[in-house]
C-alpha positions in Angstrom: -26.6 11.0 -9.9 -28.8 12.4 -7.4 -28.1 13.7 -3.8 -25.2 12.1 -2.0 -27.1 9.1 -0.9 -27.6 7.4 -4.3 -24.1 8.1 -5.7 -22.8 7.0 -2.2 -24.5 4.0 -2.5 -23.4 3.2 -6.6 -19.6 4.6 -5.6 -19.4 1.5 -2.3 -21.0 -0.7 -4.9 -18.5 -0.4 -7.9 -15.4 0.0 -5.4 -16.3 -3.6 -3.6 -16.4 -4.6 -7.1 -13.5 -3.5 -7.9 -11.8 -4.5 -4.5 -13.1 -8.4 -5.6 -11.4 -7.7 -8.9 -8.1 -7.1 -7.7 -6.3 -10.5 -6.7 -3.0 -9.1 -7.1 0.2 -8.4 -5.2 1.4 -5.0 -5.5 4.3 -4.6 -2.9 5.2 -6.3 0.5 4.5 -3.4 2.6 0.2 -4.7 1.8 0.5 -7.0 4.1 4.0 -6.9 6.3 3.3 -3.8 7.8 -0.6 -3.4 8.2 -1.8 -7.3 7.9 0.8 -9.1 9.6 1.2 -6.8 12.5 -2.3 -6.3 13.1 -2.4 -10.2 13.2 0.2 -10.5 15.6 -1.5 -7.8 17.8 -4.5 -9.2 17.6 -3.6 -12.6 18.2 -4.6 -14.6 21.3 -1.7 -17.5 21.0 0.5 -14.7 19.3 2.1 -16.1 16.8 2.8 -13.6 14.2 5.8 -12.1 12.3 7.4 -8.3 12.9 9.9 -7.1 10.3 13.0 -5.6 11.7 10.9 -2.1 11.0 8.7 -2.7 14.2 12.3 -4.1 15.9 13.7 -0.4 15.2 10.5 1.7 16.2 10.4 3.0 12.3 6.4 2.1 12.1 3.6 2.8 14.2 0.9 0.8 15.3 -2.0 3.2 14.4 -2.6 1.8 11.1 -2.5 -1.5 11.9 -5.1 -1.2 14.6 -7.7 -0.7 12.4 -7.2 -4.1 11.2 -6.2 -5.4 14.7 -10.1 -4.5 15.5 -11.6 -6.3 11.9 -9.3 -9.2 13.3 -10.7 -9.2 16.9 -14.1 -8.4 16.3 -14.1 -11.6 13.8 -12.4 -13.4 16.5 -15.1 -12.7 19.3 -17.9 -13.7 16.8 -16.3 -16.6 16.3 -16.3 -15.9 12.2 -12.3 -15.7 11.8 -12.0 -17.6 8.9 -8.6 -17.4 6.7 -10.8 -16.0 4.0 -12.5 -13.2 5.9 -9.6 -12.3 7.3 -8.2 -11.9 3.7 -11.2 -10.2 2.3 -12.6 -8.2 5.4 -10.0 -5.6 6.1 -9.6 -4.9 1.7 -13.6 -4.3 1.9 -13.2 -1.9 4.4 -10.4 0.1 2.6 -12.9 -0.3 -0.5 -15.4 1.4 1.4 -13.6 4.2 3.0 -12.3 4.9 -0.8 -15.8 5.5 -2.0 -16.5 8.1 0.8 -13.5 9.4 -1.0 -14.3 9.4 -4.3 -18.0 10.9 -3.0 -16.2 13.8 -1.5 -13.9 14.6 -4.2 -17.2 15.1 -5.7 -18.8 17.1 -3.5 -15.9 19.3 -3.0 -15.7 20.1 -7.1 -19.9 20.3 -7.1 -19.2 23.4 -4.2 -16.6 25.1 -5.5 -17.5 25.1 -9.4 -20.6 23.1 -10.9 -22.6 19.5 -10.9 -21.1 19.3 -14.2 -17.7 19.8 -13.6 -18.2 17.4 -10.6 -19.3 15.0 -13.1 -16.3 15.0 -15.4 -14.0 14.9 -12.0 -15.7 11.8 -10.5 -15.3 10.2 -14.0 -12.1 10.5 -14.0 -11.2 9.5 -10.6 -13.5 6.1 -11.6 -11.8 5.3 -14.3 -7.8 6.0 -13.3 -6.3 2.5 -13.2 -3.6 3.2 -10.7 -6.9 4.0 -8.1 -8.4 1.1 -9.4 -5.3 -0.9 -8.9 -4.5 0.8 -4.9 -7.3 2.0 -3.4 -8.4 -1.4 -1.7 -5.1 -2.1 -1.0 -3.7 -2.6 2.9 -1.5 0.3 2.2 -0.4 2.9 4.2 0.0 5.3 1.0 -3.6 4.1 0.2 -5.2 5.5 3.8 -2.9 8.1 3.1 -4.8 8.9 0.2 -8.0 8.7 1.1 -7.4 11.1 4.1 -5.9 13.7 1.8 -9.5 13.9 -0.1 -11.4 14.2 3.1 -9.1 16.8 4.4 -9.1 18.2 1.1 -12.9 18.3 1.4 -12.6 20.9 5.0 -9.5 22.8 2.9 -10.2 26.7 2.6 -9.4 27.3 -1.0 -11.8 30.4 -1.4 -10.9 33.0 0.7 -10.9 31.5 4.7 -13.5 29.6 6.4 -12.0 29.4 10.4 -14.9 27.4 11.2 -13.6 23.7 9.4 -9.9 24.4 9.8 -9.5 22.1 12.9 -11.5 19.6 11.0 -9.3 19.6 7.9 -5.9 20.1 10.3 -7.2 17.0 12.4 -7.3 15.2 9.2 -4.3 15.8 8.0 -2.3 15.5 11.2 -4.0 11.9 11.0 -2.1 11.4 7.9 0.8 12.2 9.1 0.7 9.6 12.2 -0.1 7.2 9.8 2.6 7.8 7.8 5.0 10.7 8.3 5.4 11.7 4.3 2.1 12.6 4.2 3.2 16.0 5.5 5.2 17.0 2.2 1.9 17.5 0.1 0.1 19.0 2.7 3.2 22.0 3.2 2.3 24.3 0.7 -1.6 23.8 1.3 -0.9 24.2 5.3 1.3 27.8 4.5 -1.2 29.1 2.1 -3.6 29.0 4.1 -1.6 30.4 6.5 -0.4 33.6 4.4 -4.5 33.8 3.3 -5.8 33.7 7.5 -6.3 37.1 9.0 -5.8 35.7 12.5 -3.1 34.1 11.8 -2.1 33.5 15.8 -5.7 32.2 16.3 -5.1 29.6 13.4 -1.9 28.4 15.0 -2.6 29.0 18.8 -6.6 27.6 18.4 -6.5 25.0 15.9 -2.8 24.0 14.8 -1.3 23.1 18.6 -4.4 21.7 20.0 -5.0 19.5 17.0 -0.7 18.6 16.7 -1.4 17.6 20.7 -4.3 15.6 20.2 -3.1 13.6 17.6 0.5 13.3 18.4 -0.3 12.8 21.8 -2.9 9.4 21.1 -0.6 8.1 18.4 2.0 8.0 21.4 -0.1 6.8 23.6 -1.1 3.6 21.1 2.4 2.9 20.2 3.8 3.1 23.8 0.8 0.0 24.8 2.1 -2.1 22.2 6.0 -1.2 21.9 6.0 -1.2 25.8 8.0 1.9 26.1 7.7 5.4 25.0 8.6 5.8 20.9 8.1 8.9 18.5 8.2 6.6 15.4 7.7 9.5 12.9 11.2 11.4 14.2 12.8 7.6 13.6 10.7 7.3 10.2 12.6 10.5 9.0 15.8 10.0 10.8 15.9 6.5 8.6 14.6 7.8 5.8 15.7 11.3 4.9 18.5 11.8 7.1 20.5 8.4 7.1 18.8 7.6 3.7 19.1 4.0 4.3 16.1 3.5 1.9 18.7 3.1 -0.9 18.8 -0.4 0.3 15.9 -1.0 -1.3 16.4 0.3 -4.5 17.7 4.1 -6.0 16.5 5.7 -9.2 17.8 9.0 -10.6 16.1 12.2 -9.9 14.3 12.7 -13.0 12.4 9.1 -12.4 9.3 10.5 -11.0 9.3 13.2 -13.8 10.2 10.8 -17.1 8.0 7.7 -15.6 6.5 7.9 -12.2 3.5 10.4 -12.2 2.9 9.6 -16.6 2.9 5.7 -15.2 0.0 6.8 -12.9 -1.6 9.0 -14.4 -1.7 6.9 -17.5 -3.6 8.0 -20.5 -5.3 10.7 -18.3 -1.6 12.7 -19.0 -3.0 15.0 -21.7 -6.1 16.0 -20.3 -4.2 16.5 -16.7 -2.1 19.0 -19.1 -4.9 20.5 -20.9 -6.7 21.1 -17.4 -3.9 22.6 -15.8 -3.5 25.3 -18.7 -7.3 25.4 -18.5 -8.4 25.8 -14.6 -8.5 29.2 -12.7 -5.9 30.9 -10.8 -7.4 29.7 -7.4 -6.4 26.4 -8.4 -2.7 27.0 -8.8 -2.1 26.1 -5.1 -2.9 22.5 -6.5 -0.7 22.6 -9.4 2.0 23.6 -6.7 1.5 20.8 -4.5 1.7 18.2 -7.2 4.3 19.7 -8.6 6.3 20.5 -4.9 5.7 16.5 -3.8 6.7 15.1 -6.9 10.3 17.5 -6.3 10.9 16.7 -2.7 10.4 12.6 -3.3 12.7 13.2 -6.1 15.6 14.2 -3.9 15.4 11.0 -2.1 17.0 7.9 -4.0 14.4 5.2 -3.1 11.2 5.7 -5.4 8.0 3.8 -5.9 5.0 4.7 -7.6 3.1 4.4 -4.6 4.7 7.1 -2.9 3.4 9.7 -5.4 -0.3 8.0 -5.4 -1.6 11.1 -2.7 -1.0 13.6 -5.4 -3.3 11.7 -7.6 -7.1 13.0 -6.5 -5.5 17.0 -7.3 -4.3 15.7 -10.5 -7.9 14.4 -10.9 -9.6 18.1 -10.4 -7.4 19.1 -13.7 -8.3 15.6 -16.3 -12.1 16.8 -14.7 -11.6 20.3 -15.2 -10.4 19.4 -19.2 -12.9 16.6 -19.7 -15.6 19.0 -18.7 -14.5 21.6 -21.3 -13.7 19.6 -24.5 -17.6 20.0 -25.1 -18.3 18.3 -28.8 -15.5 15.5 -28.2 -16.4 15.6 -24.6 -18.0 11.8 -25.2 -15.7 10.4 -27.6 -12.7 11.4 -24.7 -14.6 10.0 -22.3 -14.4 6.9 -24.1 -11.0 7.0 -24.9 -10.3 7.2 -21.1 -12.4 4.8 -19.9 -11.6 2.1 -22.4 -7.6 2.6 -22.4 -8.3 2.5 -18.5 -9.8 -0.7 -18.4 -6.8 -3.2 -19.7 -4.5 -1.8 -17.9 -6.8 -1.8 -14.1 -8.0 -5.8 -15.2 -4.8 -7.2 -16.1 -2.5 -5.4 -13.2 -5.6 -6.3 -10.5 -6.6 -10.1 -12.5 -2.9 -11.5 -13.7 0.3 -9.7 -13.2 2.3 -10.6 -9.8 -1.4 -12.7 -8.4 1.3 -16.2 -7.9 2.5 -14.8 -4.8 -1.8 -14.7 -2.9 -2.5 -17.8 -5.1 0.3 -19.7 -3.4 -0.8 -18.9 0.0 -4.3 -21.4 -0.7 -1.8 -24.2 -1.2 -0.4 -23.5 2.3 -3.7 -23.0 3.7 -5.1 -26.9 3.2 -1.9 -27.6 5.4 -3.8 -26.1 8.4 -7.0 -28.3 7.5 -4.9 -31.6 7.8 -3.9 -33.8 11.1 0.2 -33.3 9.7 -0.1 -29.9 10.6 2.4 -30.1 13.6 5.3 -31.7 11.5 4.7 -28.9 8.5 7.3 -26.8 8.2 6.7 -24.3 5.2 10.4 -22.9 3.3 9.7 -19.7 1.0 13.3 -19.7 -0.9 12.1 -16.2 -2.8 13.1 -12.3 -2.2 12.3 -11.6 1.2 8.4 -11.0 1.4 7.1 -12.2 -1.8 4.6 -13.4 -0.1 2.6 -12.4 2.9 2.4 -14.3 6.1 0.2 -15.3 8.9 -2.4 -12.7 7.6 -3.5 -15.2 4.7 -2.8 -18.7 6.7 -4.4 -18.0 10.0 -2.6 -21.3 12.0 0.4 -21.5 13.9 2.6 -22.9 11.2 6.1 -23.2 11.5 7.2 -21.1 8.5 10.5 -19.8 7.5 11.4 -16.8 4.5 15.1 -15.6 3.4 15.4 -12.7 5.7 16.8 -9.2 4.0 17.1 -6.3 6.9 19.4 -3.6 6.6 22.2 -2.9 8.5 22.6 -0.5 10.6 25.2 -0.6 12.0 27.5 1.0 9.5 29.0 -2.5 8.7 30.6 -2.0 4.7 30.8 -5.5 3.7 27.3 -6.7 5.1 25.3 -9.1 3.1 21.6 -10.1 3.9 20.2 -13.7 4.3 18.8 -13.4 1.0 21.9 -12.0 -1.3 23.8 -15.1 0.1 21.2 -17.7 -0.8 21.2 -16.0 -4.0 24.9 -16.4 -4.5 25.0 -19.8 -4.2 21.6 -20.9 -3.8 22.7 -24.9 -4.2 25.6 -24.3 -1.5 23.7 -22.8 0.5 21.0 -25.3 1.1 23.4 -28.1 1.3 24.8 -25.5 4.0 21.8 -25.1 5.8 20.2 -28.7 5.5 23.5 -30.6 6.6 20.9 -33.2 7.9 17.5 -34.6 6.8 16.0 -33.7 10.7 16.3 -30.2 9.6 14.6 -30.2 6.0 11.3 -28.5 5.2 8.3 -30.5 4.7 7.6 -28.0 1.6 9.9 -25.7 -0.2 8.3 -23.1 -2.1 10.6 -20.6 -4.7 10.0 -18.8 -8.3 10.6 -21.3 -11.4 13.5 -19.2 -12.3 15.8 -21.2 -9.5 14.0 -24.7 -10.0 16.5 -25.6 -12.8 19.7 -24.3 -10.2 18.8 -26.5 -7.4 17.5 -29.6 -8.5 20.3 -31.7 -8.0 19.2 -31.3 -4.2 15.6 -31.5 -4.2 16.0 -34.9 -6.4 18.9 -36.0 -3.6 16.3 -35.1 -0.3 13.6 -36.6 -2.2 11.5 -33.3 -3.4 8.6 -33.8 -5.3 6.7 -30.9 -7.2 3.0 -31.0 -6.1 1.9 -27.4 -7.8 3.1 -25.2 -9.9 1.1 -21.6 -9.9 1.2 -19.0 -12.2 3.1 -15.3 -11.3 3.6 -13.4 -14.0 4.0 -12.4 -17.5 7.3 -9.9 -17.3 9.6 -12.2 -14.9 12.3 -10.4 -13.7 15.9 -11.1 -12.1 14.8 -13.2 -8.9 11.5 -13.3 -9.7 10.0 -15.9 -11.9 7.1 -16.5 -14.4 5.5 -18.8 -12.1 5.5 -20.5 -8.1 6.9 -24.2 -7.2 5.6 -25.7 -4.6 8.0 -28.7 -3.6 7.1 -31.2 -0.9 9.0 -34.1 0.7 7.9 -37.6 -0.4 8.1 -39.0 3.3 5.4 -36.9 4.1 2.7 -37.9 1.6 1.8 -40.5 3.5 0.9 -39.1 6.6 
């Protein structure tokens, strides 16, 4: 690669590539709390659909503007197709991760070599987990990329004053857009702190003014569309850490993140993350500690995902470089290695596993095309957001999901919409549809319940009119593939 300019240019190229090559659902959060809301914000007629989060003040709407302004630019141009709406907003995350991966570059090429810079961009190309999240609508996916350009202003070398507000600024941007993002960034933030000579100019000239700024606009945004004044990241870790009602969602033991989380991610890059890590000089330690220090704290809290961990990626990146770089002779064959055993895993977790849940959405989509559109009403008898919502349909449906919020209100023997379907699923429609003016025009649910609640589809007169592949490894609730069910009365309209 040349300058910047070239490699800029390849790096946008190969991550729109790979943004088109990832038709996938990863988790809800893609599209319930970016997509959907910014639909809803940017919506004219506004329909749209707020998950209890936005209810309780938990999320804020800085994230979701971003969208909100792909959405109402497309509006005013008169271009707001279903399909650009789907693909827009994922092409500009692809592009904001190839300024990324540029300046992770960069930053390596300044402090060691063009060679080691190399190896590190290689690397960061061929990890499958970026691959798989970094054109994703994810809050842990900005979260990411702002990281590496903070990263990029970071005074690892002894101190440079002059780009500490621009690194701070970066970082306090990551932490508006979502709160956790301050746990990697600790040990970072206080070594630089014990490193600064001026240490009161550092806090008094950079850290306050830059905490104000940002703090201070993210208010401002969420109090125009919450209508009152909220600080969502003090009820993000009042929820989170100090109620820990994210056990709701899941809880793994402690070790998780150590035995499978950050091997799952890094995947066959594991040994040469190990090798670099024995490998790189002292100066690079402080990176070692914050992978090590993020992966600790998030294993105190009971909910995990693999997502949460994905910021500590790009540092884990310097070391697979770092070792790739110095394996000289085999330094091809490893190369190889890493990016064929790379490649399965990124094509079939982006091309097949989980895509049912975005390929069932077309099927709803041609209801907006037809004159019936009015009478549709659109079930989705599946875990609460399987799917996503007005984001990939774009037309006031009337359209209905088993709802799963927490409670919060201390109750001990609460049960959500969606564990009392599952109960009884057959009861429970016969429950809820006591009369035919209520049914759904189209009932849509994972194969694995098909078998379960036949005996009333056949009895309202249910027909099957698709059936659309999900997934290889089905899984409790989750099926192998999609049924989509409509009622015979309505085919002839």
């Amino acid at each position: 690669a040349g300058g910047p300019a070239p490699l800029l240019a390849l790096t946008v190229a190969l991550r729109a590539l790979n943004c088109l090559l990832v038709q996938t659902s990863f988790v809800p959060d893609e599209y319930w709390q970016s997509l959907e809301v910014a639909h809803h914000m940017s919506n004219i007629n506004n329909y749209g659909y707020l998950t209890w989060e936005w209810a309780h003040g938990l999320r804020g709407y800085s994230y979701p503007l971003i969208f909100a302004s792909i959405y109402k630019a497309l509006q005013l141009l008169a271009t707001d197709d279903v399909q650009l709406l789907i693909w827009v907003p994922r092409l500009a995350q692809a592009v904001l991760a190839a300024f990324a991966d540029v300046k992770l570059y960069l930053l390596v090429r300044h402090l060691e070599n063009a060679e080691t810079a190399k190896c590190v961009y290689f690397c960061q190309l061929c990890s499958w987990f970026t691959w798989y999240s970094c054109t994703r609508t994810l809050t842990n996916t900005m979260e990411t990329v702002l990281t590496i350009f903070a990263l990029s202003y970071y005074p690892i070398k002894g101190s440079k004053m002059g780009s500490s507000y621009k690194y701070l600024a970066l970082v306090a941007l990551a932490i508006v857009i979502r709160p956790t993002a301050v746990i990697p960034w600790m040990p970072l933030v206080f070594s630089h702190f014990l490193q600064e000579q001026r240490k009161s100019d550092l806090i008094l000239h950079n850290c306050i003014p830059v905490g104000l700024v940002t703090v201070g606009t993210s208010l401002i945004i969420d109090r125009v569309f919450f209508g009152e004044w909220i600080l969502v990241q003090l009820n993000f870790l009042k929820f989170n850490v100090l109620q820990n009602l994210g056990t709701f969602y899941g809880s793994h033991p402690w070790y998780w993140y150590f035995t499978q989380g950050l091997p799952v991610i890094l995947g066959t890059h594991l040994p040469f993350f190990i090798h670099g890590c024995v490998l790189a000089p002292k100066r690079y330690r402080i990176f070692l500690m914050t992978v090590i220090w993020t992966v600790l704290v998030y294993s105190m809290l009971s909910h995990k995902e693999f997502r949460f961990i994905y910021p500590v990626l790009p540092f884990c990146m310097v070391f697979c470089g770092y070792s790739l770089k110095h394996l000289k002779a085999w330094k091809k064959p490893a190369a190889s290695f890493l990016l064929l055993s790379n490649l399965l895993p990124a094509l079939y977790t982006g091309l097949i596993h989980q895509r049912g849940s975005l390929d069932v959405m077309s099927h709803i989509q041609q209801l907006c095309n037809s004159s019936y559109q009015s009478q549709a009403f659109v079930f989705f008898l599946m875990p609460c957001h399987s799917t996503p919502f007005y984001s990939h349909v774009h037309c006031p449906l009337k359209m209905r999901f088993l709802q799963c919020p927490p409670d919060l209100t201390g109750n001990e023997s609460y049960i959500d919409e969606a564990d009392v379907f599952y109960s009884n699923p057959l009861g429970w429609l016969n429950k809820e549809f006591y009369s035919d003016a209520l049914l759904p025009s189209h009932l849509i649910f994972f194969s694995v319940l098909e078998q379960e609640i036949s005996p009333f589809l056949a009895l309202r007169g249910y027909e099957k009119t698709a059936t659309v592949f999900h997934t290889h490894v089905p899984q409790g609730r989750v099926g192998s593939h999609i049924c989509v069910y409509r009622k015979k009365s309505e085919v002839n309209h």
